[in-house]
N, C-alpha and C positions, 0 to 999 in steps of 0.2 A: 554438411547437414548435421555430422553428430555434435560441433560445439554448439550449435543453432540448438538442439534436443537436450543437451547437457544445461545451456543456460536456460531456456525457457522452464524446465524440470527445477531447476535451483533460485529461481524470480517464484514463480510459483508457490515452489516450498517456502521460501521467506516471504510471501505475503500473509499465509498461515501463522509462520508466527510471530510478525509484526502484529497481526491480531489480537492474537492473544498476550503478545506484551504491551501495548497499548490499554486491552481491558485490565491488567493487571496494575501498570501502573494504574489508574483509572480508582480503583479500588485502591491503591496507596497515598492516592494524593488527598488532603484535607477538603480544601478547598473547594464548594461545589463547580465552579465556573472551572476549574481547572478539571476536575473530573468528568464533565461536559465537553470539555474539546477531544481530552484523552479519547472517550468512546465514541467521538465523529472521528478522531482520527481511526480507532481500529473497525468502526464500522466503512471506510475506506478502504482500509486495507483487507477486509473481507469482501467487497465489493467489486476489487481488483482480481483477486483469485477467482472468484466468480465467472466473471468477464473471458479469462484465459483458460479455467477449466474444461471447455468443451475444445481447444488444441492440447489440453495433455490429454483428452479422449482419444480426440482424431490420432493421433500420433501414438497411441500404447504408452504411454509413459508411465511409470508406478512412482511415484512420487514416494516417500517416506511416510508413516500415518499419523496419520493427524497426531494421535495422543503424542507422540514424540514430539513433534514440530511446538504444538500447545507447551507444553514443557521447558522446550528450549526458548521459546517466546515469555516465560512466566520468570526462569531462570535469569535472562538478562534484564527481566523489570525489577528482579530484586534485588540485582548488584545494579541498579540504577539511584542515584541520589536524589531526594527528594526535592530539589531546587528546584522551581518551576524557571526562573530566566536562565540557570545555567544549563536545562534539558533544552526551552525553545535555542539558545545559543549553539549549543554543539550541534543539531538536528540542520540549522540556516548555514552553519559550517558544510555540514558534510552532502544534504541531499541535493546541491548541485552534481556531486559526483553520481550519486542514482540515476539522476535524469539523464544523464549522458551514457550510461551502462544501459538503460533502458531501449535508448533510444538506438546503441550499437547492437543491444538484441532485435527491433524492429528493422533495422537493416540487414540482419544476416537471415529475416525468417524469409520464405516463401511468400511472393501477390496472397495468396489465398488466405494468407495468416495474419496479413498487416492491420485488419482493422481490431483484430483484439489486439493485438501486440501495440495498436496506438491507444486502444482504451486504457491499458495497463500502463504508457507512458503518462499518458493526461493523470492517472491518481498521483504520478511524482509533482507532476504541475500542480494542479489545485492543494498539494503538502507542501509546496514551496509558496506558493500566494498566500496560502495561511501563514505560513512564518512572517513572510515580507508585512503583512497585515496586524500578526500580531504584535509585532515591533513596533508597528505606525501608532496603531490604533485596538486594543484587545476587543472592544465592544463590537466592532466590525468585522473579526477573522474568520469567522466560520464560514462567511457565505463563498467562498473557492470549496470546499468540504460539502455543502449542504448541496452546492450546484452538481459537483460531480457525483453524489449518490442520485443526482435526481435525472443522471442520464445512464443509458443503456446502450452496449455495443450495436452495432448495425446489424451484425447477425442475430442481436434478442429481437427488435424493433420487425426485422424480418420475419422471423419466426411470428410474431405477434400479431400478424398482418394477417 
């Protein structure tokens, strides 16, 4: 249970600051259509934290505070190069590897934990179908991004009820 508490705590904490490196890049890129996907992606990736925030409740977990997390999230947008096809390129490289980290956390959590710990898998997916999408077609990449803001864990939907 404590690597399951140690990675959910560390998924967590790097959604915060994928957030806030996404809005930063966002704020460095020219381009408005580039600066429009940046901030669907970090509005994902705050949409994901969200989702899993009420299992770092359940569980006690103190996560690192935000201002830090923002910082280290702002920090790696500045030592990011401004190439928009060599940032989507390395991002298609690498978040295959996420999605499978994700999914080895959803496996080691508790029944009672799966359905956020699948929400927080699905934001890897719908940042992978935007990649695949953006490569095909850019005018069409958003909607993996737009769809997954527009759903809510089982446990929000419940509560809503």
């Amino acid at each position: 249970m404590t690597a399951y508490l140690e990675k959910l705590q560390l998924y967590y904490e790097e959604e915060i600051e994928g957030e806030a490196y996404f809005a930063r890049l966002a704020a460095r890129f020219a381009d408005p259509d580039c600066r429009r996907k940046l901030h669907l992606l970090a509005e994902v990736e705050r949409h994901a934290a969200a989702g899993v925030a009420p299992l770092i409740a359940r569980h006690g977990l103190s996560p690192r505070a935000r201002a830090a997390l923002t910082a280290s999230g702002h920090a790696e947008a500045d030592a990011t190069a401004l190439d928009w096809s060599a940032l989507m390129a390395g991002m298609r490289q690498s978040y295959p590897g996420y999605l499978a980290a994700f999914a080895a956390l959803e496996a080691l959590g508790p029944p009672e934990d799966r359905d956020l710990l699948s929400f927080l898998t699905e934001h890897e997916v719908a940042a992978i179908r935007f990649l695949e999408q953006e490569a095909l077609d850019p005018t069409r990449s958003t909607a993996p991004l737009e769809t997954y803001l527009a759903t809510a864990p089982e446990t929000w939907r419940a509560a809503a009820a």
